[in-house]
C-alpha positions as CSV (number, residue, x, y, z in Angstrom):
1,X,-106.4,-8.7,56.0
2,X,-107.1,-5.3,56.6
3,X,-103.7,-4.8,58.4
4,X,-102.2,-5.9,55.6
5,X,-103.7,-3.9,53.1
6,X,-102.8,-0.8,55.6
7,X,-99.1,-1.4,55.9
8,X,-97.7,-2.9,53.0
9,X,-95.1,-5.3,53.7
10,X,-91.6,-5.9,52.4
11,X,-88.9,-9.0,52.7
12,X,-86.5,-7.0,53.9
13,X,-85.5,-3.7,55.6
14,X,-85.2,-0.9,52.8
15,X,-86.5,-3.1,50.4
16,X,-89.8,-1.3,48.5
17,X,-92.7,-3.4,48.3
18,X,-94.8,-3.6,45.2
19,X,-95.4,0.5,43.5
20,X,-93.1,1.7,46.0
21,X,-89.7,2.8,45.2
22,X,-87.1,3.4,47.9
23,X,-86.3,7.1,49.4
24,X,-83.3,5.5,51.3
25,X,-81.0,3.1,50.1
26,X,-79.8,1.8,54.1
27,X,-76.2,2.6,52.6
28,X,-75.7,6.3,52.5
29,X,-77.3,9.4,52.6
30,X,-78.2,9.4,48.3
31,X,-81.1,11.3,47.1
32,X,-81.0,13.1,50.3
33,X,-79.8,16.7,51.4
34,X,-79.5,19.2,54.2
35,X,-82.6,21.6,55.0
36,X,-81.2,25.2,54.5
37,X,-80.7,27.4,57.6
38,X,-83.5,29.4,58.8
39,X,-85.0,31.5,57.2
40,X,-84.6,29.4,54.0
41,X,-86.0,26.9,55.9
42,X,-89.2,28.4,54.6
43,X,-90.6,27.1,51.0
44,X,-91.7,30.8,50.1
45,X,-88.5,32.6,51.5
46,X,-86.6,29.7,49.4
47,X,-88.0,30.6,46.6
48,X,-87.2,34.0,45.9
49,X,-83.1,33.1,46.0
50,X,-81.7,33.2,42.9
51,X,-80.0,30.2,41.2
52,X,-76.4,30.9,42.6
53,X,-77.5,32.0,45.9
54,X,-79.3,28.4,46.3
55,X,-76.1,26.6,45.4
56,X,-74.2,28.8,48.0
57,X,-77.2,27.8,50.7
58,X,-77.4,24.0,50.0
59,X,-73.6,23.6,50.0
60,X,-73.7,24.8,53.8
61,X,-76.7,22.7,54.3
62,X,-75.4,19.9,53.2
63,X,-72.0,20.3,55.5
64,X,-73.9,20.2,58.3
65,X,-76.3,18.0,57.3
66,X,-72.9,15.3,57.2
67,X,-72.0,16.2,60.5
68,X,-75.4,15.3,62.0
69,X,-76.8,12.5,60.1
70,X,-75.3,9.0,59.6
71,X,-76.5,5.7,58.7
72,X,-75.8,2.6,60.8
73,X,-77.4,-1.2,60.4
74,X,-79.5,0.5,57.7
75,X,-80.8,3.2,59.3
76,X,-80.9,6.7,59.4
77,X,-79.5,8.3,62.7
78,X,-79.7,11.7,63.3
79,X,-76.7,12.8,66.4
80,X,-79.0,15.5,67.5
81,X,-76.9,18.3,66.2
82,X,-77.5,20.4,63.0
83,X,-81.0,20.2,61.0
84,X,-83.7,18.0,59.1
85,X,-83.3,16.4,56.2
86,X,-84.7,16.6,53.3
87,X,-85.6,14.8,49.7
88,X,-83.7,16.0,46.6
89,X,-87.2,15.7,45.3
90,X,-90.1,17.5,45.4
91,X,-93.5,15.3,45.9
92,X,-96.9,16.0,44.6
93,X,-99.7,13.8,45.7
94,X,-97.6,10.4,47.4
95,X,-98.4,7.5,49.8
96,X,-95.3,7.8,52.0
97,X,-94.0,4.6,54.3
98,X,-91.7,5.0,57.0
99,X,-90.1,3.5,60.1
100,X,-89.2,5.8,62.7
101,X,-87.9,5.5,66.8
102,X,-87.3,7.9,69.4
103,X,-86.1,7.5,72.9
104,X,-87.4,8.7,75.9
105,X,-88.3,12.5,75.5
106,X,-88.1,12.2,71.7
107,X,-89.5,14.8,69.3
108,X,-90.0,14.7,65.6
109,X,-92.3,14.7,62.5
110,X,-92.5,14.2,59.0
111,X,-93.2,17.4,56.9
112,X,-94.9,17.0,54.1
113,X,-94.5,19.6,50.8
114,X,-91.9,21.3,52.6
115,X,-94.4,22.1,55.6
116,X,-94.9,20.9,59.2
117,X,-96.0,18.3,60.3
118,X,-97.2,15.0,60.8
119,X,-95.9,14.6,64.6
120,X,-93.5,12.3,66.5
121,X,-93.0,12.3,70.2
122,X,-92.9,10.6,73.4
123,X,-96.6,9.7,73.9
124,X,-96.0,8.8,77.6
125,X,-94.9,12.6,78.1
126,X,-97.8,14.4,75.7
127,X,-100.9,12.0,76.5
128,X,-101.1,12.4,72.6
129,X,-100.1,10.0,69.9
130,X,-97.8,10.4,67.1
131,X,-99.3,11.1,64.0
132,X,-101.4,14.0,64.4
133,X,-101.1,17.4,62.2
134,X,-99.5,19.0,64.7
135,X,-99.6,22.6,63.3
136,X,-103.1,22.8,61.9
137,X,-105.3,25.4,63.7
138,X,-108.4,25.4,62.3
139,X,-108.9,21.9,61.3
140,X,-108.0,18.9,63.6
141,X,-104.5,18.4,64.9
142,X,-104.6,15.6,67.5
143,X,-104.8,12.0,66.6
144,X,-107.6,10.1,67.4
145,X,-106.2,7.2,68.9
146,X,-102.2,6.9,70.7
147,X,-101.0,3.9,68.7
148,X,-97.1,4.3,69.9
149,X,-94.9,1.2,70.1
150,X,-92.9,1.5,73.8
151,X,-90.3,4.2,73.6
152,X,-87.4,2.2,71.8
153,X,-89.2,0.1,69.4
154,X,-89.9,1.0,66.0
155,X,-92.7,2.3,64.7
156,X,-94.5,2.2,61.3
157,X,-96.2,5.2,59.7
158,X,-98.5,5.1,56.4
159,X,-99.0,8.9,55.0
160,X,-101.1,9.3,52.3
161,X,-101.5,13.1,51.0
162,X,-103.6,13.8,48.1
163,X,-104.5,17.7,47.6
164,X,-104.4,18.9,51.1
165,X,-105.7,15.8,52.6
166,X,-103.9,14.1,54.4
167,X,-104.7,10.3,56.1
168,X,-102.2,8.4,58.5
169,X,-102.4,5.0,60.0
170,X,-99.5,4.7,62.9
171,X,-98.7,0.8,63.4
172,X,-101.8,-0.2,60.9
173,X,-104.0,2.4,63.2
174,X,-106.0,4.5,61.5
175,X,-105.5,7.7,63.3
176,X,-105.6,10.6,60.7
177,X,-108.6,10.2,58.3
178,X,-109.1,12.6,55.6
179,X,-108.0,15.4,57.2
180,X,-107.3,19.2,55.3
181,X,-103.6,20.2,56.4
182,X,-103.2,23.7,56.9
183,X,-100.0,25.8,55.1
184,X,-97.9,26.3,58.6
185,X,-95.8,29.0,56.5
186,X,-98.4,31.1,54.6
187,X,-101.6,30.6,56.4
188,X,-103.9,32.3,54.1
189,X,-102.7,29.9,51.8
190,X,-103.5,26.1,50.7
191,X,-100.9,23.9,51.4
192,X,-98.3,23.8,48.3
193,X,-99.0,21.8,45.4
194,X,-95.5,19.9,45.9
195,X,-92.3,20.2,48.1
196,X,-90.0,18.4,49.7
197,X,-90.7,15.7,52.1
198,X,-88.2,16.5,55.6
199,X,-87.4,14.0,58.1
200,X,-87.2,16.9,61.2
201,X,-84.7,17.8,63.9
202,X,-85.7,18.4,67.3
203,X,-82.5,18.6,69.1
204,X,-82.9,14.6,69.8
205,X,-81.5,11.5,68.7
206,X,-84.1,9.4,65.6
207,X,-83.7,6.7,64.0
208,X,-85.6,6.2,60.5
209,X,-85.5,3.4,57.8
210,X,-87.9,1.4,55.4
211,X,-89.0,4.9,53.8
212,X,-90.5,4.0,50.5
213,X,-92.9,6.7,48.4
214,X,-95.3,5.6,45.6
215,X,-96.5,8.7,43.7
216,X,-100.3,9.5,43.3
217,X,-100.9,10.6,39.5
């Protein structure tokens, strides 16, 4: 029971269970764009560009964001080329579920608000799970458990930020709990109030699907 209750189920792949709506449709890359080239890749550098100068930016993101990412069987397959990609949306306070896999060597995360990251990798290399807030320095960054599915198989995360706390359970794990994530970009700040959730580049091939949001009011 409590399994279920961690990892809400659905029938089908990129099908939302109940108070979830879907982030990907398994069809095409909808409600999804490029992440703008460094160092717009920044939330506080993005934000200074004026109106026309964003358009400018996103239209080159988004180029290369068609280049790099495709969708396949109902996934999302980044080539390994280009950069992350990112909601149209910007998220508040969210429960986030999503399906990810790497192959050997793989390296990823999940930013959340625009900022890094809850981690991906190959747990065989790091002798760290996935899941962890990688980029936190004064408040814990590690996992406390590796709960990794083998290299190849998918992989279930369930993020849930409110404020800047953040809890994850990896494969109905519990392996983040309650923990403050630090601003990566402006570190004498608190993490933004909302941003952009990025599925991240790391020069390697991923696979993602099943990524349904339900927002926290």
């Amino acid at each position: 029971m409590m399994l279920a209750l961690a990892t809400p189920l659905s029938a089908a792949d990129n099908q939302p269970p109940p108070g979830f709506i879907a982030l990907f449709n398994g069809k095409d890359l909808t409600g999804w764009k490029g992440l703008l080239k460094s160092p717009l890749d920044n939330p506080a550098k993005r934000a200074k560009l004026t109106p026309e100068q964003l358009v400018e930016a996103q239209r080159e993101a988004d180029e290369v964001m068609r280049q790099a990412w495709r969708v396949e069987d109902g996934a999302l397959i980044f080539n390994g080329k280009g950069r992350s990609l990112c909601t149209v949306k910007d998220y508040g306070d969210f429960e986030l579920l999503v399906d990810w896999k790497i192959g050997p060597n793989g390296d990823s995360g999940i930013y959340l608000r625009g900022s890094p990251q809850v981690g991906i990798w190959d747990a065989r290399v790091w002798k760290i799970g996935s899941g962890g807030l990688y980029n936190n320095k004064k408040n814990p960054s590690n996992p406390s458990k590796i709960a990794d599915n083998p290299i190849g198989q998918w992989n279930t995360f369930r993020i849930k930020m409110v404020g800047e706390r953040v809890s994850v359970w990896l494969n109905g794990e519990l392996v983040v709990d309650d923990v403050v994530m630090e601003n990566y970009w402006q570190r004498d700040k608190p993490i933004y109030p909302t941003g952009q959730i990025e599925l991240q580049n790391h020069g390697n091939t991923l696979w993602f699907k099943n990524i349904y949001i339900r927002e926290i009011k």
